[in-house]
C-alpha positions in Angstrom: 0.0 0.0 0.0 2.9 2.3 0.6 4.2 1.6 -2.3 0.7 3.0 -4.1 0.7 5.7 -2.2 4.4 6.7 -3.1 3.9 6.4 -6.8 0.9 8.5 -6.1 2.6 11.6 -4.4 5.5 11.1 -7.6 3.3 11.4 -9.9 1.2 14.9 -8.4 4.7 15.8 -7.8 5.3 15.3 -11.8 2.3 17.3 -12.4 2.9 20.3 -10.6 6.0 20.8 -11.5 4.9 20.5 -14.9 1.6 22.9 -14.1 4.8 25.3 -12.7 6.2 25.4 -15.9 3.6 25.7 -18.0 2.3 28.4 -15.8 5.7 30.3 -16.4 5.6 29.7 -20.0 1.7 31.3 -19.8 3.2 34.3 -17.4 6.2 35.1 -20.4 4.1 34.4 -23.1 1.2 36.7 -22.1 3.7 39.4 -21.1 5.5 39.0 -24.4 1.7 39.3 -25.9 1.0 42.1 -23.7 3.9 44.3 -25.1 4.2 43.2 -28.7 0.1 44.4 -28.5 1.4 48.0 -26.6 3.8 48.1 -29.1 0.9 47.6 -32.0 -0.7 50.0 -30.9 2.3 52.5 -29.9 3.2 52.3 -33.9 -0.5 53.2 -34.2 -0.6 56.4 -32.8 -0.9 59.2 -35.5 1.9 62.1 -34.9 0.0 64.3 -37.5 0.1 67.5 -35.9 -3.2 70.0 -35.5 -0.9 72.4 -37.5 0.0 70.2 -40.4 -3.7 68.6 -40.8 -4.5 72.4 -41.4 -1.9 73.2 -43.7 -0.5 75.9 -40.7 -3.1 77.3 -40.0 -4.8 76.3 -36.5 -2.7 75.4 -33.8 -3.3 72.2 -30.6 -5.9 72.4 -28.1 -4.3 72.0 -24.4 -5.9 68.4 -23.8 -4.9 67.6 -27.8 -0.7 68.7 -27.0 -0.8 66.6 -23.3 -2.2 63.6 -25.2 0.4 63.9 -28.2 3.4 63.9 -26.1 2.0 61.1 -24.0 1.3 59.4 -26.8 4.7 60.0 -27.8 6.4 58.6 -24.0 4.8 55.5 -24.9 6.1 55.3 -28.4 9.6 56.1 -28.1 12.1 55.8 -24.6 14.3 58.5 -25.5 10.9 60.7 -24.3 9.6 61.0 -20.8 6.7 63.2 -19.3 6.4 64.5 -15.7 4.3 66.8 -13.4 5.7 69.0 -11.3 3.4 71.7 -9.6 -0.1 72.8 -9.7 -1.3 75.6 -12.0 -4.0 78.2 -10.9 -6.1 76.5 -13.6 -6.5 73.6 -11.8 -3.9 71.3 -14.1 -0.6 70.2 -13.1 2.7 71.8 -15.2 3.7 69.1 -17.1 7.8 69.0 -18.4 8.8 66.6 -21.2 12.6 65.4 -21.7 14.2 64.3 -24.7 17.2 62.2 -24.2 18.5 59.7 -26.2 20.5 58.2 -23.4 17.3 57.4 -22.0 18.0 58.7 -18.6 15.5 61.6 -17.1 17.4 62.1 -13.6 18.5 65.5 -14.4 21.5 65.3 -11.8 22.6 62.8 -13.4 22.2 64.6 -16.8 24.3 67.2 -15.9 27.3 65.3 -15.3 27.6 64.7 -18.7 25.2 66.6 -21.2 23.7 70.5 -20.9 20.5 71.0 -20.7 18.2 72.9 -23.0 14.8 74.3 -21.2 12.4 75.3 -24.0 9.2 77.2 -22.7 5.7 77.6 -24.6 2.2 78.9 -24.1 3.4 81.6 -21.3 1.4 83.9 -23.7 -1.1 81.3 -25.4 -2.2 83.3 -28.1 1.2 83.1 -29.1 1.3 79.5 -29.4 4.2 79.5 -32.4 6.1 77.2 -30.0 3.8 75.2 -29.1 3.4 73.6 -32.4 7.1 74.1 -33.1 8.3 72.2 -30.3 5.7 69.0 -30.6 7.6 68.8 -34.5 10.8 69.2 -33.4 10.9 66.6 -30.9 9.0 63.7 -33.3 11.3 64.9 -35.9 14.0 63.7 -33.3 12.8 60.9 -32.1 11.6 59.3 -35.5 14.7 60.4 -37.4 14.1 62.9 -39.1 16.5 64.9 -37.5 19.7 64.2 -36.2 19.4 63.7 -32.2 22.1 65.8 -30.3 24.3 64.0 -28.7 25.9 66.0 -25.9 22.3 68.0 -25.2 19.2 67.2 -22.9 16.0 68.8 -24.1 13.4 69.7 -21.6 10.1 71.7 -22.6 7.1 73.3 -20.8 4.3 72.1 -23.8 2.1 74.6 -22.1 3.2 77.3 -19.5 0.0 79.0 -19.2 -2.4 76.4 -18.9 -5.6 78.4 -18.1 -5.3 81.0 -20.6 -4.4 78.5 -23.3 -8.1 76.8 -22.4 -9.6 80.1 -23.1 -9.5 80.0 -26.4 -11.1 82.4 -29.0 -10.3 83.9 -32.0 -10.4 87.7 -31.8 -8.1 89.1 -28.7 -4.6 88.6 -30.8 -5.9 91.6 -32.8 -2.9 92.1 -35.0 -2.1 88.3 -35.5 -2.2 86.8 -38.6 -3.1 83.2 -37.4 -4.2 80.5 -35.9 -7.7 80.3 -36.5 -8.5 80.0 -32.4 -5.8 80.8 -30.3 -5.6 80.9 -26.1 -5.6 84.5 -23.8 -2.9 86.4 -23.0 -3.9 86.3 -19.0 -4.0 83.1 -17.2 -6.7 81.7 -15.4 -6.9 84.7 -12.2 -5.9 87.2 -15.5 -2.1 87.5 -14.7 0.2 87.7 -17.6 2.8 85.4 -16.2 5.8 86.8 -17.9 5.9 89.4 -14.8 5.3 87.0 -12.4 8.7 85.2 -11.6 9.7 87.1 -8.7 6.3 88.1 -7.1 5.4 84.8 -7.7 1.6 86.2 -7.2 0.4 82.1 -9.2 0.8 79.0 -8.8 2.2 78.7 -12.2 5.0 80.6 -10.8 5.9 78.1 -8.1 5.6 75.6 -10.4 8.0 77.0 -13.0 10.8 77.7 -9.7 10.2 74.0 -9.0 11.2 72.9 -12.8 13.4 75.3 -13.2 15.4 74.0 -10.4 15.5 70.4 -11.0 16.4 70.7 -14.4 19.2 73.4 -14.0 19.3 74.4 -17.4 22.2 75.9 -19.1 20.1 77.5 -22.1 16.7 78.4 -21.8 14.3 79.3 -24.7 11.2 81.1 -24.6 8.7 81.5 -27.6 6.9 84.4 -28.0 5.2 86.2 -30.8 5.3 90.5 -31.3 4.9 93.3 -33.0 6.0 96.6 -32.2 6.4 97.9 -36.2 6.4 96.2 -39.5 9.2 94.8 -41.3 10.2 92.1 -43.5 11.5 89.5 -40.9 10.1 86.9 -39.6 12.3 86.0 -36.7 13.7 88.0 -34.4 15.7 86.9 -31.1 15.5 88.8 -27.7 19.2 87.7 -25.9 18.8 88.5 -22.3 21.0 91.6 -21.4 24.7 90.6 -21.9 26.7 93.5 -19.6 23.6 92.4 -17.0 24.5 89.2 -17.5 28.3 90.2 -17.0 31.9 88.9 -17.5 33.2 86.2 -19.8 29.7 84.8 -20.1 27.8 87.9 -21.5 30.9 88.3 -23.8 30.4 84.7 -25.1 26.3 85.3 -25.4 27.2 89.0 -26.8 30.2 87.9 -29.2 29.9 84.3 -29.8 26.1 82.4 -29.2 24.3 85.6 -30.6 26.4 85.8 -33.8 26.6 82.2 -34.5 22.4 81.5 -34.1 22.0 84.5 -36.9 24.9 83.0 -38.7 22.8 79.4 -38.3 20.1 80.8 -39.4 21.0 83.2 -42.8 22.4 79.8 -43.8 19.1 77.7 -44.0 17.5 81.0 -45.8 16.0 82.2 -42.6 16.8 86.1 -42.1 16.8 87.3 -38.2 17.2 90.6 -36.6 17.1 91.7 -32.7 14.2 91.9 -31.4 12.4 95.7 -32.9 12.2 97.8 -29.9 9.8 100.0 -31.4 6.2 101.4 -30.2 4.2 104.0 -32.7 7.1 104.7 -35.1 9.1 103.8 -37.5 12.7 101.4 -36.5 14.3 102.6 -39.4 16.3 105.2 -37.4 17.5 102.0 -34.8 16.1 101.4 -31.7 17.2 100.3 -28.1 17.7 96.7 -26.7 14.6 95.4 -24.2 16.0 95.5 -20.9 15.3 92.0 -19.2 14.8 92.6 -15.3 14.0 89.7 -13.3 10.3 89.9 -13.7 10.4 88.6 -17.2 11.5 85.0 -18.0 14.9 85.3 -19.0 15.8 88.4 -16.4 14.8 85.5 -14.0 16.8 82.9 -15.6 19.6 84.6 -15.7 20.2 84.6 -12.2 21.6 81.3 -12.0 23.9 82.5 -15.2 21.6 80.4 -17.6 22.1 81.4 -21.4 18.7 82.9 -21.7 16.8 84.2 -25.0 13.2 84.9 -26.3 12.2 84.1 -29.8 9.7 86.8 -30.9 8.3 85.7 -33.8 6.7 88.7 -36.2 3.0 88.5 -35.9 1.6 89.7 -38.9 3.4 87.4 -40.9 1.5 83.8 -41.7 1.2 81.5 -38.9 3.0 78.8 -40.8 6.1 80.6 -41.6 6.3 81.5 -38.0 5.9 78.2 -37.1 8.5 76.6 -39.1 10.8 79.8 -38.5 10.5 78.9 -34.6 11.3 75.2 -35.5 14.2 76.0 -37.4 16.0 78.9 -34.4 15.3 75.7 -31.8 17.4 73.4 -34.2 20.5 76.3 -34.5 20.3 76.7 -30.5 20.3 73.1 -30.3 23.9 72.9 -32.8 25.3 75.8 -30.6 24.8 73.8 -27.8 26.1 71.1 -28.9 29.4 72.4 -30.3 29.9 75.0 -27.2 28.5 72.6 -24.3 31.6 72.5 -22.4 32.8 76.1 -22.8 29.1 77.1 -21.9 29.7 74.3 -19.0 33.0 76.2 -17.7 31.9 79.4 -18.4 28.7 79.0 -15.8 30.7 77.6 -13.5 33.4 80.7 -13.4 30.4 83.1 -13.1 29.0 81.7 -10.7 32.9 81.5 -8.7 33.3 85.4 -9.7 30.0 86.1 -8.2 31.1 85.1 -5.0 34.7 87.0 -5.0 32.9 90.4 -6.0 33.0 93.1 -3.6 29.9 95.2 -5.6 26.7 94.3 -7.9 24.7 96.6 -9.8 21.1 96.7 -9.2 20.3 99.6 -12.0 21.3 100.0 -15.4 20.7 102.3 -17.9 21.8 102.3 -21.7 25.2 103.7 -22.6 25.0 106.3 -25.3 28.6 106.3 -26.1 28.8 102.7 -28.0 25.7 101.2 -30.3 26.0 98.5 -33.1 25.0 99.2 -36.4 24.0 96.6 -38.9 21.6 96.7 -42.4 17.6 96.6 -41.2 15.0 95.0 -43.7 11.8 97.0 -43.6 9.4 98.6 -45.0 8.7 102.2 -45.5 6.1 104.2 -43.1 4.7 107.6 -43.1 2.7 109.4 -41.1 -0.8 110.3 -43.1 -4.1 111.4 -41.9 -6.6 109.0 -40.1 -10.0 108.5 -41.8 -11.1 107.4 -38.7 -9.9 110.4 -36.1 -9.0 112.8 -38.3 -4.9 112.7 -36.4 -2.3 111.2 -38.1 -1.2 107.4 -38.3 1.3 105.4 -38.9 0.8 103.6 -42.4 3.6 101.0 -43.6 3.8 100.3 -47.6 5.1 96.6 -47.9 5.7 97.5 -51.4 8.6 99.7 -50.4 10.9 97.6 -48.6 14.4 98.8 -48.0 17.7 97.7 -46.5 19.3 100.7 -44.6 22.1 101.0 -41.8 20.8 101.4 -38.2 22.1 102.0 -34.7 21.2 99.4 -32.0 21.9 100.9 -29.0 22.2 97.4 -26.9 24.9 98.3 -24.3 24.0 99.0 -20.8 26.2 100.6 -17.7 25.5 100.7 -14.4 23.9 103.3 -12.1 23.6 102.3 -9.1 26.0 99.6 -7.6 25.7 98.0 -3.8 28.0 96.6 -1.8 27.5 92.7 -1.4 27.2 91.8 2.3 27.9 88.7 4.1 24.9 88.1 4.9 21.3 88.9 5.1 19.0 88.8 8.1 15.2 88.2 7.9 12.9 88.0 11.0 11.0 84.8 10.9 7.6 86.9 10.9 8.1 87.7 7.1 7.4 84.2 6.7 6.0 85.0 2.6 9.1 86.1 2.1 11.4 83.6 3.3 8.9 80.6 1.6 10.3 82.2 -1.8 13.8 82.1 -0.5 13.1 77.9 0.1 11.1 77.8 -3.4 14.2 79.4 -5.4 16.8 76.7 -2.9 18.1 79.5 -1.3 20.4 78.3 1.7 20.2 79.5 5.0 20.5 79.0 8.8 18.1 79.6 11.5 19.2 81.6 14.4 19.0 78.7 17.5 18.5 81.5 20.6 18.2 85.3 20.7 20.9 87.2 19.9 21.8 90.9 19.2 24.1 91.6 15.9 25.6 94.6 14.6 24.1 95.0 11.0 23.7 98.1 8.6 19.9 98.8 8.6 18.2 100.6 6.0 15.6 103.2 6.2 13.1 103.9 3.1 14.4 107.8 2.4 12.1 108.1 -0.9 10.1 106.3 -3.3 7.4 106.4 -6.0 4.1 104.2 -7.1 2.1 103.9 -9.8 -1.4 105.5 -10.1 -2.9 102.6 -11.9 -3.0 98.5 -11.1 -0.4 96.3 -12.4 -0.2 93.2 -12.5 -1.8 93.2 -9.0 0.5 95.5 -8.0 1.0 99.4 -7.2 4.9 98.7 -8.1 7.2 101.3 -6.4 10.2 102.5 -8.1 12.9 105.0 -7.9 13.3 104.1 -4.2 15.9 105.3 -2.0 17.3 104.2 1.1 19.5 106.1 4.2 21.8 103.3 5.8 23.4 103.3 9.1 25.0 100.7 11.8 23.0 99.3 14.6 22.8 96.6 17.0 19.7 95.1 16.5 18.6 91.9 19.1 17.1 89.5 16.6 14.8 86.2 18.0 15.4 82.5 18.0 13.9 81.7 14.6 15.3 84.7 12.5 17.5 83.4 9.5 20.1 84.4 8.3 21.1 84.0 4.7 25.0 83.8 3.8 26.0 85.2 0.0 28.1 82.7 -0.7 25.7 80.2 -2.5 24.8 80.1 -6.1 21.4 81.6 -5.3 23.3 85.3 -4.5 21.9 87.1 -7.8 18.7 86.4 -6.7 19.3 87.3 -3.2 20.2 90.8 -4.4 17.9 91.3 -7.1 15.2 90.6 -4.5 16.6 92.2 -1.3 18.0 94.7 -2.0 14.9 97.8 -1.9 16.6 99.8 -5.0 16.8 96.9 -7.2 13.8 97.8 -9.9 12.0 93.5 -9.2 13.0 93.8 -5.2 10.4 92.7 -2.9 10.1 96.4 -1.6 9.3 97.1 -4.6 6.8 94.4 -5.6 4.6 95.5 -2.1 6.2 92.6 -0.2 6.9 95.5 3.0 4.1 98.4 2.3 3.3 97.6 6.1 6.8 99.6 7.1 5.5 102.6 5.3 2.4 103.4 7.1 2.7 104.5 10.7 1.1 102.5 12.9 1.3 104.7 16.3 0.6 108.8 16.0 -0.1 111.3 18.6 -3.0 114.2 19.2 -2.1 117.3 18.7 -3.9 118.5 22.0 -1.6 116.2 24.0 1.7 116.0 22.6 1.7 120.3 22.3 2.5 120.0 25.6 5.0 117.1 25.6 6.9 119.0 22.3 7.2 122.2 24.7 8.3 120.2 27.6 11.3 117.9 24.8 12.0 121.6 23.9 12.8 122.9 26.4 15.0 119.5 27.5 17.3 119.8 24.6 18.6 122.6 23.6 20.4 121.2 20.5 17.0 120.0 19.6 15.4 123.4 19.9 18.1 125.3 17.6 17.4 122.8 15.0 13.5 123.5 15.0 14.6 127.2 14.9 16.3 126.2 11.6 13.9 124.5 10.2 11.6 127.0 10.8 12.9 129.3 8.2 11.4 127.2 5.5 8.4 129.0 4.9 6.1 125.6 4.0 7.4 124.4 7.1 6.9 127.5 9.3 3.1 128.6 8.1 2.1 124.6 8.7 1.8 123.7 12.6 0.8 119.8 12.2 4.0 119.4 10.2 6.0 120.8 13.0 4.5 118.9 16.0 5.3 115.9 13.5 8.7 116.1 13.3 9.0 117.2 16.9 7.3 113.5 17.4 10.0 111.8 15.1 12.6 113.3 17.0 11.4 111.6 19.9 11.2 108.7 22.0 7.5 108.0 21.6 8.4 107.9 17.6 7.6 104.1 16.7 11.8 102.8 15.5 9.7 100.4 12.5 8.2 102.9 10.5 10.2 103.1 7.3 12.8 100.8 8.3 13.5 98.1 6.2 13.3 94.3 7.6 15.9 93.1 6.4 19.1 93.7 7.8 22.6 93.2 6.3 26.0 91.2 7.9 28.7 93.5 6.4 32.1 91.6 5.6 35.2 92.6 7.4 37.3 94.5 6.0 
C-alpha cells in the first residue's frame, strides 16, 4: 500500500511541476503578448500634428498637446513626461525630456550633457512654440533629424495652462493666425511673464520648481510681437549681456548671438534683434529690451543660464512662423552642442566670480557712447491722416521695402552699484518672504536662541508708485534708502542668509529695496511705510514744549527749520517732526526688515 501511495505523491509531484512550468511559460508568453500588443498600438498612434492637418493654419488644443506627447512617452524611450506643480487653472505643469540616453534624472544629466529648457504657451495666443516644439521633438525621435548628442532637451508644452483653455479667436488683434488661439492672461488674469519674482500664481511656483530640478544651461522662450512692420520673420530677444556680466555675457554677446543669426542666414531664414519700437518707425534703430527679473529670461539669468526669447513677427502667416521657430530651436540646439563645455565652464566661473565680488549693480541704464549698427530690412512708413480720427497714423507700404544701416543701442552701464554683504538677516515673521527664498533653494540657517548683531539697517528715504494697477501690484520705483550701523537683538527663529551660494543674484535682485523687481518694490513691506502709532495734537503740544525745552540742540534745530516758509506757516507738520525726534516715535516705521551682515574688512 505504501508503495501505491508513493507512486501517487511522484506522480502529483510530476504534475505540478509540470503545471509550474507551464504556468511560467503562460506568465512570459502573455507578457510578451502584452507588449508586442502595446507596441501595435504605440506604432498606431498618429503624430500628425493639429498644424499640419490644417496646412499651418490652426494650432493644438491643451488636452490635444498633453495627449500627443503622451502618446509620444509610450512610443519612443528617448521621451519622458512629468508633473511638477499645480497651476492656478486647476492642471498640473507638465515637463517633457528628450534624451537619447534614455535617462531623465537631471542630476545625473548634468554630469555629462547640458541642458536645453524650452518654454511655450506663457502667452497662449502666441502658441508658435507650441506647435514648433511637438515637430521638433518627433522629428528627433523618428529620425528625421539628427538627435544631439551632448544635449538634454526639456520643454514646458504649455506654461500657461488656463489661458491656453480660453480660447477664441479675436483678442490677438494684430495676429495673422491660428484660427483659435488661447488668452494672454492666465486663469486669475495675470500675464505670467511678470510674475517670476512676485510669484503672485501658482504657475509661478511651479515653473521655480522645474526650473530647479532641471538646472538648465540655455533656456528658450517662444513668443510672438509686434511693435512695427518689417520684413522678418524671426527675431531673437538675448537677455541683457553687460547684466549678464563677465566672460559669459561676452560669449552670449560675441559668440552664441552671432553664431544662431549666422545658423540661421544659412538655411535662408533672415533674423534681426528683437524691434524695440512702439508708434514709429525702426528705421532710425532702436534700443535693446532690458530684461529685469520679472520677465522669464531676467529670472533665468540669475543662475547664469544662457537665456533668450524668440519673438516671432505676428503679422506674418502663422506657418512661416511656425516653421521659423522650428528652425531657431534646431541652431540653439547645434550651438549647444558644439559650445556645451565652454558654456559648461563658463557658468561655473560666473558663478565662482560672483562670489569673490565686492559690488553688484542693481540699476542700469543704456550707454550712449557705444551702439552697433548693422543693415535693417523694412518697409517704409509715413505718417498720413486717419479716416477714422482725423490725427495722423502710422501707415507701412510693404511695397517699399528697404535695406538701410541702423544703430542698436544694446549696451547697458550701471547706475547704481551696492556693496555685497555677508549676509542677510530676515525676522521669521516675514514668513512669505522667506517661503520664496526655500522655493528658489536658497540656503540659510536659523538663528537657535536670541541674539543681538551689529548689522547696517536701512531706512526707506524716498520712493514712488504707480497710479494705476499692475499686474496686481502698485509697483514702487525710484526708491531710496538712508543706511546706518545698529545693533539690532534678533529672536530665536530669525534666518540668516549667507551670500556665498549660487542663489546670491537672486538674493540681491530681490533684497535689495533699489533693485527695480526687489520685494520692496513688488509691495512685499508696504506695512513699514504706514505709521502705525501717531499722537494728538492737544496732547503731545504740551510734551513738544516740555522735549523743547530738554534739549537745547534739539530746539536750535526746529529754529532752523523754521525758516522754510512751508514748514513755518504749517503747525501739524512741526509737531510731527518734533514726534520723530522723539522717543515715543515708533523705530519700524520706514525701516527696512531686512538687515545686512557686512564683511570685514
Amino acid at each position: 500500500m505504501w508503495i501505491s501511495k508513493f507512486r501517487i505523491l511522484l506522480y502529483l509531484a510530476f504534475i505540478t511541476s509540470h503545471m509550474q512550468k507551464i504556468t511560467l511559460i503562460l506568465s512570459l508568453l502573455c507578457i510578451v503578448s502584452c507588449n508586442t500588443s502595446e507596441k501595435k498600438h504605440a506604432s498606431n498612434f498618429d503624430f500628425t500634428t493639429t498644424f499640419e492637418k490644417s496646412n499651418g493654419n490652426q494650432t493644438s488644443t491643451y488636452p490635444e498637446v498633453i495627449t500627443y506627447y503622451k502618446n509620444l512617452a509610450v512610443s519612443y524611450p528617448q521621451i519622458n513626461i512629468q508633473e511638477i506643480g499645480m497651476t492656478d487653472s486647476g492642471n498640473p505643469l507638465h515637463i517633457i525630456t528628450l534624451n537619447p540616453d534614455q535617462e531623465f534624472d537631471f542630476e545625473k544629466i548634468r554630469q555629462s550633457k547640458r541642458v536645453l529648457l524650452i518654454n511655450n504657451g506663457i502667452h497662449p495666443g502666441e502658441s508658435d512654440g507650441i506647435d514648433a516644439t511637438m515637430l521638433l521633438f518627433r522629428d528627433i525621435v523618428e529620425g528625421k533629424i539628427e538627435a544631439p548628442k551632448n544635449t538634454a532637451l526639456a520643454t514646458i508644452p504649455v506654461y500657461n495652462i488656463g489661458g491656453a483653455l480660453n480660447r477664441n479667436s479675436g483678442t490677438r488683434t494684430n495676429q495673422n493666425g491660428p484660427k483659435e488661439y488661447g488668452f494672454r492672461g492666465n486663469a486669475r488674469n495675470y500675464d505670467l511673464n511678470r510674475d517670476f519674482i512676485k510669484n503672485d500664481t501658482k504657475n509661478a511656483s511651479a515653473f521655480a520648481k522645474v526650473f530647479h530640478v532641471v538646472k538648465p544651461d540655455v533656456f528658450i522662450d517662444n513668443h510672438v510681437s509686434n511693435g512695427a512692420d518689417y520684413q522678418y520673420t524671426l527675431t531673437h530677444l538675448f537677455t541683457q549681456h553687460n547684466k549678464l556680466g563677465g566672460e559669459l555675457g561676452n560669449y552670449l554677446h560675441k559668440e552664441m548671438h552671432p553664431q544662431l543669426e549666422a545658423l540661421l542666414t544659412s538655411k535662408k531664414w533672415d533674423i534681426t534683434p528683437y524691434v524695440n519700437v512702439w508708434g514709429t518707425t525702426p528705421d532710425k534703430g532702436w534700443t535693446q529690451f532690458m530684461d529685469s527679473p520679472r520677465y522669464s529670461t531676467g529670472y533665468t539669468t540669475l543662475w547664469n543660464t544662457l537665456g533668450m526669447m524668440v519673438e516671432t513677427h505676428m503679422l506674418k502667416p502663422y506657418k512661416q512662423r511656425v516653421e521659423g521657430t522650428y528652425e531657431l530651436m534646431r541652431s540653439m540646439i547645434e550651438i549647444t552642442e558644439k559650445d556645451g563645455k565652454k558654456i559648461k565652464a563658463l557658468r561655473e566661473k560666473s558663478f565662482l566670480n560672483t562670489s569673490k565680488q565686492e559690488t553688484y549693480s542693481v540699476h542700469w541704464e543704456v550707454d550712449t557712447t557705444k551702439v552697433t549698427k548693422f543693415n535693417f530690412k523694412g518697409y517704409e512708413g509715413e505718417f498720413i491722416d486717419s479716416k477714422i480720427t482725423g490725427a495722423k497714423r502710422l501707415k507701412y507700404d510693404q511695397s517699399k521695402p528697404y535695406s538701410k544701416e541702423v544703430e542698436y543701442q544694446n549696451y547697458f552701464t550701471s547706475v547704481t552699484d551696492i556693496t555685497i554683504p555677508k549676509a542677510y538677516i530676515i525676522p521669521k515673521g516675514w514668513w512669505n518672504v522667506i517661503e520664496l527664498l526655500k522655493l528658489n533653494q536658497i540656503q540659510f540657517k536659523t538663528l537657535e536662541k536670541d541674539t543681538t548683531i551689529p548689522v547696517q539697517v536701512y531706512h526707506i528715504n524716498d520712493y514712488k508708485s504707480r497710479k494705476t494697477p499692475y499686474e496686481g501690484h502698485y509697483l514702487h520705483y525710484k526708491t531710496t534708502i538712508k543706511k546706518s550701523n545698529k545693533d539690532i537683538s534678533f529672536k530665536k527663529g530669525d534666518i540668516i542668509i549667507s551670500t556665498d551660494q549660487k542663489g546670491v543674484r537672486y538674493l540681491i535682485e530681490t533684497l535689495e529695496p533699489e533693485a527695480p523687481d526687489s520685494f520692496f518694490n513688488w509691495n512685499f513691506f508696504d506695512t513699514i511705510l504706514q505709521q502705525k502709532e501717531g499722537f494728538s495734537p492737544y496732547v503731545w503740544e504740551d510734551k513738544a514744549k516740555e522735549l523743547l525745552n530738554k534739549n537745547e540742540e534739539l530746539r536750535i534745530r526746529f529754529e532752523k527749520k523754521k525758516k522754510d516758509t512751508l514748514f513755518a506757516n504749517n503747525w501739524y507738520a512741526q509737531l510731527d517732526w518734533l514726534h520723530k525726534q522723539s522717543n515715543n516715535y515708533e523705530k519700524v516705521h520706514m525701516r527696512y526688515p531686512v538687515y545686512r551682515v557686512l564683511k570685514k574688512k
